[in-house]
N, C-alpha and C positions, 0 to 999 in steps of 0.2 A: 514463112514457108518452111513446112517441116522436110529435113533431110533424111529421105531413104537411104537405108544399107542394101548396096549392088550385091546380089546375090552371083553366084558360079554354080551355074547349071551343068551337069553332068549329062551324058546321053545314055543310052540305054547300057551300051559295052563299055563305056568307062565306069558305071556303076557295076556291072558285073564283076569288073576287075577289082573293083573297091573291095567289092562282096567275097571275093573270090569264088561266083560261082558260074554260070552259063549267062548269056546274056536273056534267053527265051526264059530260065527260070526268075529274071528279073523281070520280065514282060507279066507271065503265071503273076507274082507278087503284086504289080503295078497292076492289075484287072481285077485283082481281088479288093484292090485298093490301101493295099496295106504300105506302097510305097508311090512317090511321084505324084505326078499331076499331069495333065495331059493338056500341050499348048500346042496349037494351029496342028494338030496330027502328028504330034511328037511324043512322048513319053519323056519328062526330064524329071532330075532328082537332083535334091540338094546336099553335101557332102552333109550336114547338121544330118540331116533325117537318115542318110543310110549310118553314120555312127551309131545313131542311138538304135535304129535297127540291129546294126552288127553287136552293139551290149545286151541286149534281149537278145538273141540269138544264143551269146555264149551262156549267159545264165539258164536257158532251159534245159532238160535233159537230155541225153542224148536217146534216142529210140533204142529199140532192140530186146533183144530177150535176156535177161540178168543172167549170171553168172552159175555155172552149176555149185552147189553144196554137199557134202559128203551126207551123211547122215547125223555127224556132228555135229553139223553147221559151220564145219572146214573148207576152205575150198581144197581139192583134191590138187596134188602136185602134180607140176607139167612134165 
C-alpha cells in the first residue's frame, strides 16, 4: 500500500494573503485556471502551486510605459 503525502489546502483569502493580493483577484486567477482546483464548490490552493505562481510573477515585467529619454538617450534629471 503506497503512502500519500497529506497535502494543506489553503482557501481562497488565505491564498490571497499568500499572493498578497485581493482575494476576488484570486478567484479572476482560479476561473481562468491558472491556480487551484475546485472541490465540492470550494476554490482551494496548494502552498507548492501559489510559490511557484509567486516566482513567475516576480520574473515577468512589470507593465507600464518606459521611462522618458532625453534626446541623448539620458534620462533627464528629476
Amino acid at each position: 500500500m503506497a503512502m500519500e503525502q497529506e497535502l494543506d489546502y489553503l482557501n481562497a483569502q488565505q491564498a490571497a494573503q499568500y499572493l498578497t493580493t485581493t482575494r476576488q483577484r484570486v478567484y479572476e486567477l482560479a476561473q481562468a485556471g491558472r491556480l487551484g482546483r475546485r472541490v465540492a464548490g470550494f476554490w482551494l490552493f496548494t502552498p507548492a502551486e501559489l510559490e511557484i505562481f509567486k516566482a513567475e510573477r516576480a520574473q515577468r515585467p512589470k507593465g507600464g510605459r518606459p521611462p522618458k529619454v532625453d534626446t541623448l538617450g539620458e534620462q533627464p534629471a528629476k
